[in-house]
PAFILUM-965220 format. One record per atom (N, C-alpha, C, O, CB): y, x negated, z negated. Coordinates in pm, whole numbers, plus 50000, padded with zeros to 5 digits. Atoms other than C-alpha are relative to their C-alpha. Glycine has a CB too. Example, Ala and Ser with C-alpha at 12.3 -4.5 7.8 and 13.67 -1.06 7.14 Angstrom:
BEGIN
498814991150000495504877049220501204991050000501184980649934500035009949875498815008250006498944863349286501095007749927502205002649910500464995950142
end
This chain:
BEGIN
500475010750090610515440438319500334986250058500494975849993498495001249976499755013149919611155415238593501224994449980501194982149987499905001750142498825003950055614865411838491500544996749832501394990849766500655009350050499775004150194614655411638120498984985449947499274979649842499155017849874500185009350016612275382938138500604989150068500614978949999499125000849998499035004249939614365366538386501364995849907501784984249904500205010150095498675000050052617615372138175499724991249862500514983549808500645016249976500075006650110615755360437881499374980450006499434972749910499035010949918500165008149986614565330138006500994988850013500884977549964499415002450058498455004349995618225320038108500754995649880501494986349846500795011250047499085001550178619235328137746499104985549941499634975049905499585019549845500235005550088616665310837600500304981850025500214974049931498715005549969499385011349963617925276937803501455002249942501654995549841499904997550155498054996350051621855286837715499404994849837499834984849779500935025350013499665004150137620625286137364499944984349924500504977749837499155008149930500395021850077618655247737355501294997750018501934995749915498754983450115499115005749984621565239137517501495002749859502254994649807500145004050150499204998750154623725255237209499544995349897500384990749820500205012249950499995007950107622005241936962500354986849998501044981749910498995000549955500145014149981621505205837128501804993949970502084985249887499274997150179499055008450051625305199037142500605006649875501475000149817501024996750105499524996350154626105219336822499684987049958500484980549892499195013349906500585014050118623935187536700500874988550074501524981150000497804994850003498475009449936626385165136946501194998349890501594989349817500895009950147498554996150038629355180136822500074998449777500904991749716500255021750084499894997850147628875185736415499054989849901499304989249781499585015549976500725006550088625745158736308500734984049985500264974549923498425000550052499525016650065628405126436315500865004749894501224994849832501014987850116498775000050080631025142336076499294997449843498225001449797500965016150022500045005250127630935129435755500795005749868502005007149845500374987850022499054996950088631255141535442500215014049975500235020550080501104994550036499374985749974632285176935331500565006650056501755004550034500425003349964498734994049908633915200035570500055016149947499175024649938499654998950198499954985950046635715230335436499205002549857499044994649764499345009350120501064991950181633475252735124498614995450085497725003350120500075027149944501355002950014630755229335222499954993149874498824992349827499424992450113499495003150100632405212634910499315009749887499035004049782501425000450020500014994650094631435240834712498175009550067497665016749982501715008049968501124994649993627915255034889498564993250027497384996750027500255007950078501405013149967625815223934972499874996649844498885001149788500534981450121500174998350106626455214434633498735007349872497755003549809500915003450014500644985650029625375248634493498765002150043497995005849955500705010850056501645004049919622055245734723499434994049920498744998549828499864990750133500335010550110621415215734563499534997949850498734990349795500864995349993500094994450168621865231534196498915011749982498085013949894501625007549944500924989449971620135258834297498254995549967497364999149890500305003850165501675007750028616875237934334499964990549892498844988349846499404990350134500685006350102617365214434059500285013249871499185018649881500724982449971499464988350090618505242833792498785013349993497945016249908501625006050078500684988250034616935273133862498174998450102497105002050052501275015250058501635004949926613535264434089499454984149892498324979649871500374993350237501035015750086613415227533845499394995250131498164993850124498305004649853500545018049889612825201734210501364997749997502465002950014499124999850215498605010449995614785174634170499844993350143499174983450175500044985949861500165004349827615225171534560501164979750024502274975849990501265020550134498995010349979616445136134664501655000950067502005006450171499284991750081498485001449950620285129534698500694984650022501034975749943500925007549886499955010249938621065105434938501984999750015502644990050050498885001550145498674999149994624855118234924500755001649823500005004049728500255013650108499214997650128627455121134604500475014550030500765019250140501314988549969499654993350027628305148934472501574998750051501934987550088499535001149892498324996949937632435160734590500994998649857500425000649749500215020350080499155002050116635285154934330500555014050012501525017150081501114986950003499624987450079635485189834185499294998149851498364990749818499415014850084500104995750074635605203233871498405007549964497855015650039501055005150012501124986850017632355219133690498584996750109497495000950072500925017850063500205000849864630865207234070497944998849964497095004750032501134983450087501425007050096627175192533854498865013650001497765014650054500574995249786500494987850003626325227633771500455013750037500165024149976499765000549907499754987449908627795252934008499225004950125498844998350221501224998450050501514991949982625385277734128500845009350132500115012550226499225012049818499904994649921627905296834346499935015050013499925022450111499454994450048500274984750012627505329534193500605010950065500035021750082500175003349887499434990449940630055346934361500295006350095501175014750114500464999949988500874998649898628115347134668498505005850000497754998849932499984988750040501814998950029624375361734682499364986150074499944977950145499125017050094500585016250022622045332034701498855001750169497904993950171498724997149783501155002949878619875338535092500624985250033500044975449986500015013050161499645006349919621935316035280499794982949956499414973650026501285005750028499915014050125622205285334973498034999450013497514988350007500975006649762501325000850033618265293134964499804991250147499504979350153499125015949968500155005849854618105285635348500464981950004499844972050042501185010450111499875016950003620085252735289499464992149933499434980449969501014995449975500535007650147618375241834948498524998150102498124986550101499885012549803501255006449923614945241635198499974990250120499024984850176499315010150048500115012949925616385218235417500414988749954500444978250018500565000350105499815011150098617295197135175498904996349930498834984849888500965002749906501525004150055613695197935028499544990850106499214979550071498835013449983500465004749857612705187235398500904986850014500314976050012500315012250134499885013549965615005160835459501244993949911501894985349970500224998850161499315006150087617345151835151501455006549968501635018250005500054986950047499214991050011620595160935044501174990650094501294979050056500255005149838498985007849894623175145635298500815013050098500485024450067498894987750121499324995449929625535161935562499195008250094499145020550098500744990950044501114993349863623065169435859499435007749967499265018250029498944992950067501634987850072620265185835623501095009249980501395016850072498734995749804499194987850010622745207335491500405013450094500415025550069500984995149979499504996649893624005214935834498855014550101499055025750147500214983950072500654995949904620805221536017499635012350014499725015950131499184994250009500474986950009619475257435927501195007950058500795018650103499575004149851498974992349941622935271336056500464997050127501445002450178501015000049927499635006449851622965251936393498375008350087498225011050206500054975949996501204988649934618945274136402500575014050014500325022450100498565002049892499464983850003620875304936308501195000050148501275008750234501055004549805499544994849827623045301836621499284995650108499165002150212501424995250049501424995349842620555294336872499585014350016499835022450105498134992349974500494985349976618645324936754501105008350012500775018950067499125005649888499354989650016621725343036718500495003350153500815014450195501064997949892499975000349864622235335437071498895009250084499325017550165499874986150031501424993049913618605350337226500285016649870499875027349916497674985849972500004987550077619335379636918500435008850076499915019350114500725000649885499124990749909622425389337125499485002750152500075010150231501474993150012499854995549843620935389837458498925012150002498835020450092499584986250128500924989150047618135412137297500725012149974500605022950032499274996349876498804987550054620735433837133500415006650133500175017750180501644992949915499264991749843622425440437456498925002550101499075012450173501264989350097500794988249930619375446437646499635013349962499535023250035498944996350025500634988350088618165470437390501155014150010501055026349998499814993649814498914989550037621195487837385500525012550152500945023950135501544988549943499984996249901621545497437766498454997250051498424989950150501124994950062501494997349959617575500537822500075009650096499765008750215499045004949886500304986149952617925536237886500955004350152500755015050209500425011049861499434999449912620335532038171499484989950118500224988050215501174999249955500525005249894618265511638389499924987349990500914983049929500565003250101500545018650050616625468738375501254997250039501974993349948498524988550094498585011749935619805455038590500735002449887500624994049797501095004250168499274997350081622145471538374500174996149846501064992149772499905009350017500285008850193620355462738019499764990349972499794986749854499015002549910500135014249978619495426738168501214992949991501334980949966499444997350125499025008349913623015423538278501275004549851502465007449856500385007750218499184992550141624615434937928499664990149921500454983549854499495016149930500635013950115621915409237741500564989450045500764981649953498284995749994500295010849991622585383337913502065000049988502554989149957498814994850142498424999050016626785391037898499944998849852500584989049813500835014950062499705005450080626365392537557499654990449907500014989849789500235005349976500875011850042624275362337494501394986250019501654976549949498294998450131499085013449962627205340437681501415002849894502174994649843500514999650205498765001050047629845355737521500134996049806501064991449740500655015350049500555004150137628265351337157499964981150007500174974149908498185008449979500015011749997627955316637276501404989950025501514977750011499084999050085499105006149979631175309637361501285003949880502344997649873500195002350142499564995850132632625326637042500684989749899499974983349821498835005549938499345011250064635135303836878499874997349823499794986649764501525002450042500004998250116635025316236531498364997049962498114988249880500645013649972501375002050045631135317336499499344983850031498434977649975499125011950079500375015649954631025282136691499784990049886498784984249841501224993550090499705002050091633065270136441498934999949857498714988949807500925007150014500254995150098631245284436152498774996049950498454991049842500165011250013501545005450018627725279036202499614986550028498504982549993499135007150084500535014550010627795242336290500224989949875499954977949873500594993250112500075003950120628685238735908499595008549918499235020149934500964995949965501224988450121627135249835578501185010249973501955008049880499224991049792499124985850022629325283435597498895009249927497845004249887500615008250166500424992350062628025311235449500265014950097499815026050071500594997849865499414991349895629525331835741499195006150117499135017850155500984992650059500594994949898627345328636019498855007850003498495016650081499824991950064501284992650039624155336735837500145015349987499335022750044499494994649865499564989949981625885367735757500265006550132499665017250143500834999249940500344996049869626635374236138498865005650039498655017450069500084991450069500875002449986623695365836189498845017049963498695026750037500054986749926500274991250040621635389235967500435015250037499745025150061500174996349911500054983949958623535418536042499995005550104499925017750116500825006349968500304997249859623325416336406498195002549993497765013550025500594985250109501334994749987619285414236373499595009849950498535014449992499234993549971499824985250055619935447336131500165006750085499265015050098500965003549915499344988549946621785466236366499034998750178499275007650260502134997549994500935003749888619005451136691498685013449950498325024449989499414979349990501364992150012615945461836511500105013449931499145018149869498954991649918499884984950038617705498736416499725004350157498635009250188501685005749921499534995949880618895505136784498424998650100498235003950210501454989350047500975002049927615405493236881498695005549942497525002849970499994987150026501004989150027613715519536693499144994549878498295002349836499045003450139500845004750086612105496036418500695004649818501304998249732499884982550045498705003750118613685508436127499194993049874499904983749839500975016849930500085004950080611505497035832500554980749976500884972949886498845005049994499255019849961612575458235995500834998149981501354988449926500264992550121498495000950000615455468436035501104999149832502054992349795500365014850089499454998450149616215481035654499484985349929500134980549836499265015649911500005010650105614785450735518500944985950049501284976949972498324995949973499165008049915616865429335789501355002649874501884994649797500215006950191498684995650078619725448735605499804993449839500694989549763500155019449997500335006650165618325435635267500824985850022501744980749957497924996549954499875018349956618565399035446502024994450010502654983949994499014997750230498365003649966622515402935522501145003049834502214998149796500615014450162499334996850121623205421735166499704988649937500674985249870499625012649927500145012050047621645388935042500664985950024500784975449962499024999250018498975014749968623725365735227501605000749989502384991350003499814995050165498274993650050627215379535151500445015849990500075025950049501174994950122499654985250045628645408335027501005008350088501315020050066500634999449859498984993849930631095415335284498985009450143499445014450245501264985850055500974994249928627655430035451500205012849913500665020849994498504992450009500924986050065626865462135195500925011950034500685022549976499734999849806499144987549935629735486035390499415002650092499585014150133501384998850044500964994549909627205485235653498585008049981497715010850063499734990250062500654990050034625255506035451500285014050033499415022650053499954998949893499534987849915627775534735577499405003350129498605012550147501344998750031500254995149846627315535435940498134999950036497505007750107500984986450121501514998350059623485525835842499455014950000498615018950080499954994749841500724992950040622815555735698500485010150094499525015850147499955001449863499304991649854625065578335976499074999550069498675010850097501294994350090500514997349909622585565936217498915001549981498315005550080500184994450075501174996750028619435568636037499995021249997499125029450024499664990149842499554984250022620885606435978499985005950109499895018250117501345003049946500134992649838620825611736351498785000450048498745008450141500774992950119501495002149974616875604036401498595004149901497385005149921499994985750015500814998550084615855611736067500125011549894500825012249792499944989249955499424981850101616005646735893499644999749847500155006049755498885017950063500044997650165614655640435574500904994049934501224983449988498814995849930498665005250083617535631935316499404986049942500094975849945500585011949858500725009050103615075608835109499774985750069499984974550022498485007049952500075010449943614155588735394501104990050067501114978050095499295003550066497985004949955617965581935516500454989649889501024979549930501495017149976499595002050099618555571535127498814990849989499274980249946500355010949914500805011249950615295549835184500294990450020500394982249928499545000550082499615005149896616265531935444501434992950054501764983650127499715008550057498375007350015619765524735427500334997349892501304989749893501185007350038499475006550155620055519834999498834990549980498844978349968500155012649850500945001950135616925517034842499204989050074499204978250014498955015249933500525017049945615095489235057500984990950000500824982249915499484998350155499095009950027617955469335096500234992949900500144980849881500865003250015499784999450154618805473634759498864986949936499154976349881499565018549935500825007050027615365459734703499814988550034499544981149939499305004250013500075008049954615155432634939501384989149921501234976849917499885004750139499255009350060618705419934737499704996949910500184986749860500965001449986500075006050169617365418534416498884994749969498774989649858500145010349885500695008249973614325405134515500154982550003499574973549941499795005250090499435011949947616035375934668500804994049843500754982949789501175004150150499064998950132618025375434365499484995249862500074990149766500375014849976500294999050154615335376534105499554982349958498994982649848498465013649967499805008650090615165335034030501474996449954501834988349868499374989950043498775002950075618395334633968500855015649847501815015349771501184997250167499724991650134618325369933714498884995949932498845001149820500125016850008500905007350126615065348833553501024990349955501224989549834498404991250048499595016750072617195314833517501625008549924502295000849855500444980850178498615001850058620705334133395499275018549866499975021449770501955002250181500474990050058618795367333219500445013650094500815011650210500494999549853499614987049926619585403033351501425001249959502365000950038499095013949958498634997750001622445407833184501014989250009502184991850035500255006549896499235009449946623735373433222500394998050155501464992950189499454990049959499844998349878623395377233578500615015950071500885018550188498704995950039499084989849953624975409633609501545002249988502405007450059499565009549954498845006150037627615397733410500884986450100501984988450149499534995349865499915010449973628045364133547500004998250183500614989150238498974994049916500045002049875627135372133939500515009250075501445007150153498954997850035499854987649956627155406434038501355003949959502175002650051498965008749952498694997550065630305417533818501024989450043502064993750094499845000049845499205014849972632015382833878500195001050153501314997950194499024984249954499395003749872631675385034272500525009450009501675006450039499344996350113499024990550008633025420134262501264994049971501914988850061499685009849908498985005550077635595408634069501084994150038502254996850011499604992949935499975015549965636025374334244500595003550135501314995750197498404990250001499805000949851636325395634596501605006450001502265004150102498705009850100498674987150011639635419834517500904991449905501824997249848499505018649911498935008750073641355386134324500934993350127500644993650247499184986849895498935005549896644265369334506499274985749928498474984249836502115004649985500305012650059644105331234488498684989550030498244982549939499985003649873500995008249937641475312434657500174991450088499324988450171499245005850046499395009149930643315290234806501734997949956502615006349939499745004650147498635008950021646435268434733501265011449988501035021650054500304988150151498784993549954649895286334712500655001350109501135010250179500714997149951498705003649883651665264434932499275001250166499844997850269500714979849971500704998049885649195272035205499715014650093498735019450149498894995149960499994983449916650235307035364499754999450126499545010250181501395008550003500125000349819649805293135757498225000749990497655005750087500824980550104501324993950024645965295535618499875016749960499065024050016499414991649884500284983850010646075331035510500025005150101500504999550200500815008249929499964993849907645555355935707499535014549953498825015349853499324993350100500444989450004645165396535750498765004750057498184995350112500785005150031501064993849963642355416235851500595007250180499885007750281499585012049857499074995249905644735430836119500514986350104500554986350227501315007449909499275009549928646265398636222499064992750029499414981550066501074993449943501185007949937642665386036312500204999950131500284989850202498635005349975500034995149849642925404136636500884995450105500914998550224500205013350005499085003649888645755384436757500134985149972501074977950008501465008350001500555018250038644195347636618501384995349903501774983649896499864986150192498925003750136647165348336330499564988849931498354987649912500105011849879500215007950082647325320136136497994992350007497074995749934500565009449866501795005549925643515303136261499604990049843500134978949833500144984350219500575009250089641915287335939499734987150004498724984350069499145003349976500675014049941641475252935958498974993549881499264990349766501364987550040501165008650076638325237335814500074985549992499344980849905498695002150063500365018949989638575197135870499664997550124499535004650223498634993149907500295004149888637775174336077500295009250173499415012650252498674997449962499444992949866639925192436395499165014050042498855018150154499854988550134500934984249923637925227736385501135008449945501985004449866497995006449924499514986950031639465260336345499805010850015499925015150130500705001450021500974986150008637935293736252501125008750089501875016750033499615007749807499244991949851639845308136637499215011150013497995011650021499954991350163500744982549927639095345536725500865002950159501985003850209500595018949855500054993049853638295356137065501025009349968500755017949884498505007550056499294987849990641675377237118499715007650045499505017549976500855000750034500904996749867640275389137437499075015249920499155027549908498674982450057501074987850042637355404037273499995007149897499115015349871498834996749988499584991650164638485417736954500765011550054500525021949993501204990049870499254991149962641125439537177499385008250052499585020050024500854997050061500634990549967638715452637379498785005349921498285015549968499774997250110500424994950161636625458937051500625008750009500275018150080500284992549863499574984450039638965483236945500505013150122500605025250102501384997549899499994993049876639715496137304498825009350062498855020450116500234990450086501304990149886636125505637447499575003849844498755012949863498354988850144500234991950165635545515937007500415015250069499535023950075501434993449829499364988449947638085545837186499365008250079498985019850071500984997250060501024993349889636395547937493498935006049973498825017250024499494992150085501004995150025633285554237359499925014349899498985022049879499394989449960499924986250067634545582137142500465011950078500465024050054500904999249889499304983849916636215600737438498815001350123498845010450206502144997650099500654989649946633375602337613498194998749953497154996950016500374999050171501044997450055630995606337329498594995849993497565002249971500035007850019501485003449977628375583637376499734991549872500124980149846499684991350151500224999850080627105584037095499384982649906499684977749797499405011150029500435011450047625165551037061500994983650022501224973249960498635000350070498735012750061627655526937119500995000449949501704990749924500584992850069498914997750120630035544236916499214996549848499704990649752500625018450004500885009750140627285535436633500064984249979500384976749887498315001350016500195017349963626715501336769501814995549937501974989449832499644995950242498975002950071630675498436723500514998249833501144989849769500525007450046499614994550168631015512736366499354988049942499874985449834499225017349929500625007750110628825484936230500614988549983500404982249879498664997350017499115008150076631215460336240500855000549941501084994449836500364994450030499294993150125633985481636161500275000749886501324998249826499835006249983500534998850163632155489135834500514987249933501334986549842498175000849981499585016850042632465450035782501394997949972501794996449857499714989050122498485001649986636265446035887500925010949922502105009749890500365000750155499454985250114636955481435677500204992849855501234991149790498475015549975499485006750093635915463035404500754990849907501074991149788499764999850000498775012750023638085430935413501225008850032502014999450032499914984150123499494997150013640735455135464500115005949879501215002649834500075001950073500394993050134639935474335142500464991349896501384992949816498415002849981499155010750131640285443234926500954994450005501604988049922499524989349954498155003450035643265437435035500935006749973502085002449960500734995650085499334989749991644395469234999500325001549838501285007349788499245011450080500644997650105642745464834651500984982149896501124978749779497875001350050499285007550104644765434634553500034977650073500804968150062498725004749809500105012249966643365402634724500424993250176499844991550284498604998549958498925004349885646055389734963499394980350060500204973250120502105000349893500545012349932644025354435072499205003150060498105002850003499564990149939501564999649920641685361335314500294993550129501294995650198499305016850034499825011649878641165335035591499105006950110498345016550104499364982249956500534990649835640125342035977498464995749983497945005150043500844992550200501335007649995636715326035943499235012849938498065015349967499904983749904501034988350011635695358235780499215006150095498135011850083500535009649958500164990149854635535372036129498694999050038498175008050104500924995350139501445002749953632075356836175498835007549930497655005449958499714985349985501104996650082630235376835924500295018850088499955029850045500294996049780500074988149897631055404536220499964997350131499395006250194501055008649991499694999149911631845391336524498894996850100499204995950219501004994749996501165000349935628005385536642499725015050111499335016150227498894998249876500414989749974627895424136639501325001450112501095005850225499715009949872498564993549885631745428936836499354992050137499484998150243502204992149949500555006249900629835400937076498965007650109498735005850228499414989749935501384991849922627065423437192500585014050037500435018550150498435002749883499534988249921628965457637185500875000150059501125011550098500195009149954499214999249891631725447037404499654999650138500265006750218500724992049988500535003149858629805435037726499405011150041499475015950154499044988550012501034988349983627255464137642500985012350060500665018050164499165004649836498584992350000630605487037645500495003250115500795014250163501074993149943499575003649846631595470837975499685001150107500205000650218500094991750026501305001149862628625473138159499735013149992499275017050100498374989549982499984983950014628465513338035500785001350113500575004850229500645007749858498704991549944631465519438140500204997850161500875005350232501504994549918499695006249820631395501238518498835008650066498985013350179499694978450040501404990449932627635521338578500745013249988500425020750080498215000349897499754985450015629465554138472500955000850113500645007550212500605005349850498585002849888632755547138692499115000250145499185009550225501054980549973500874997749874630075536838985499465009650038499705014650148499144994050008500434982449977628105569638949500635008149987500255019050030499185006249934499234990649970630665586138909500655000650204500665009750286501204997149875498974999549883632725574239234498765006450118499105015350196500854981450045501214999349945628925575839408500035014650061500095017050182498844996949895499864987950032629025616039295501305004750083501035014450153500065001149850499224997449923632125619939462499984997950144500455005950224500764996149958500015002449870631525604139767499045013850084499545021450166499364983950015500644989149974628735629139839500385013249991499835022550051499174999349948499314985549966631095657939759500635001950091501045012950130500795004649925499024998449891632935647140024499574998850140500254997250242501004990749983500535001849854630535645440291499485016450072499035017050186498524987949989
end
């Protein structure tokens, strides 16, 4: 216990310090950066439209089209809800917008060092201290999520969420956990493939069929349409099934979401792993992926299947699930997809690589250990 409060105490300094210059680095820029154009906005509409508060707007609206009354449908509405309450709190401007996603990586910071203790518990405190706190730094130093969350993305929250899903499974909580999973199906859709590996591992702990189908659909399920239901009061049921649900389907497997002449922005699902084409948002950022750790992602993914250990081959699969899917729609038709997606996974590749690393160096040690003693 003496090292996990130790390790967490460390983190939880690493993180002020991540939020504090996140607020350095991202509260002078001015102005829209990236699809904050199109989700601060949408926040904004959100609360005067379908909640009726006319929250003060201390900023102008962006020169788009339609821009007055766009709601953003082709997104689920957590993350826009998260920003529309800091805009109740302190107006509608750049910073407010900003701030709830500069909280989501702090916590996402102390999430991961939780995650990775949790995950190597059973192998001894140094080991599950020394895993949290590896993947607390490396979550922190994460280029793509850096990026992502010090503006109104829609990305990190997603990270976000499905890393505290796949924490409070691995840590034995599952009703938290399934409604956690509600929280990520609510903040983007490129979450609900992690209903697969979801229900795989509820299937390994949990024998009844009903409760598996519980637990990985039917809460979730609930927790989205919950979240969901002022915006199927303000558009009707079937206007909103029509109009949100059908439409982001729709909206995700279309080509075209970006410019023609702009192919050095596109990017594959494949060509993430080697920082292809890096998205650029404004003001000098760019949605960059850890090469590094994406390789050994799919490297110790291997390892862990050849020598069957079972729980971080789970822990793996759940981003997978994620990155399966952005392969899928492209497979399915929609050839634009930018690197910045990477963040609505790469919380979880953050925590099971170090965890991975730190397996694999205790097994190698006890192993060589085991030998030495054969040889005496």
């Amino acid at each position: 216990m003496r090292w996990f409060l130790v390790g967490l105490i460390i983190t939880i300094v690493i993180a002020a310090v991540y939020v504090y210059y996140t607020y350095t680095q991202f509260s002078g820029l001015k102005g829209y950066v990236s699809d904050e154009t199109w989700y601060a906005p949408a926040a904004y509409n959100i609360l005067k439209y379908v909640f009726r508060y006319n929250a003060t707007m201390e900023y102008p609206y962006p020169n788009a089209s339609g821009i007055e009354t766009y709601l953003n449908l082709e997104h689920p509405p957590l993350a826009k809800y998260l920003i529309a309450l800091s805009i109740v709190a302190l107006g509608y401007y750049p910073m407010a917008w900003r701030v709830p996603g500069w909280a989501v990586g702090g916590l996402a910071v102390v999430l991961a060092y939780l995650a990775g203790y949790e995950l190597l518990k059973d192998r001894g405190e140094d080991a599950a201290a020394l895993a949290g706190f590896l993947s607390a730094v490396v979550l922190a130093v994460d280029p793509n999520f850096w990026a992502l969350h010090g503006i109104a993305m829609l990305d990190a929250y997603a990270g976000f969420f499905s890393l505290l899903a796949l924490y409070l499974l691995v840590s034995g909580r599952r009703l938290s956990s399934s409604i956690a999973l509600g929280l990520a199906f609510a903040t983007k859709e490129s979450t609900f493939l992690l209903a697969l590996p979801y229900l795989y591992y509820i299937g390994e702990v949990e024998e009844r069929p009903l409760k598996r189908l519980l637990y990985a659909i039917l809460i979730p399920a609930a927790v989205y349409v919950a979240l969901s239901m002022p915006l199927i009061i303000y558009l009707g049921p079937v206007g909103w099934l029509k109009d949100s649900f059908l439409h982001m389907l729709g909206w995700d497997v279309t080509s075209g979401h970006i410019a023609g002449n702009a192919e050095n922005q596109i990017s594959t699902p494949w060509g993430w792993f080697l920082n292809i084409h890096p998205f650029y948002l404004g003001e000098d950022l760019y949605a960059r992926v850890n090469v590094a750790v994406m390789i050994l992602w799919a490297l110790l993914t291997a390892v862990a299947a050849i020598v069957r250990d079972k729980k971080l081959l789970m822990v793996s699969a759940f981003p997978w699930s994620v990155w399966a899917g952005f392969a899928l729609v492209y497979a399915l038709g929609n050839r634009t997809l930018f690197s910045f997606y990477v963040s609505d996974f790469s919380p979880m590749v953050d925590v099971f690589v170090p965890a991975a690393l730190v397996a694999l160096l205790a097994s190698l040690e006890r192993g060589g250990k085991k030998n030495r003693r054969s040889l005496r």
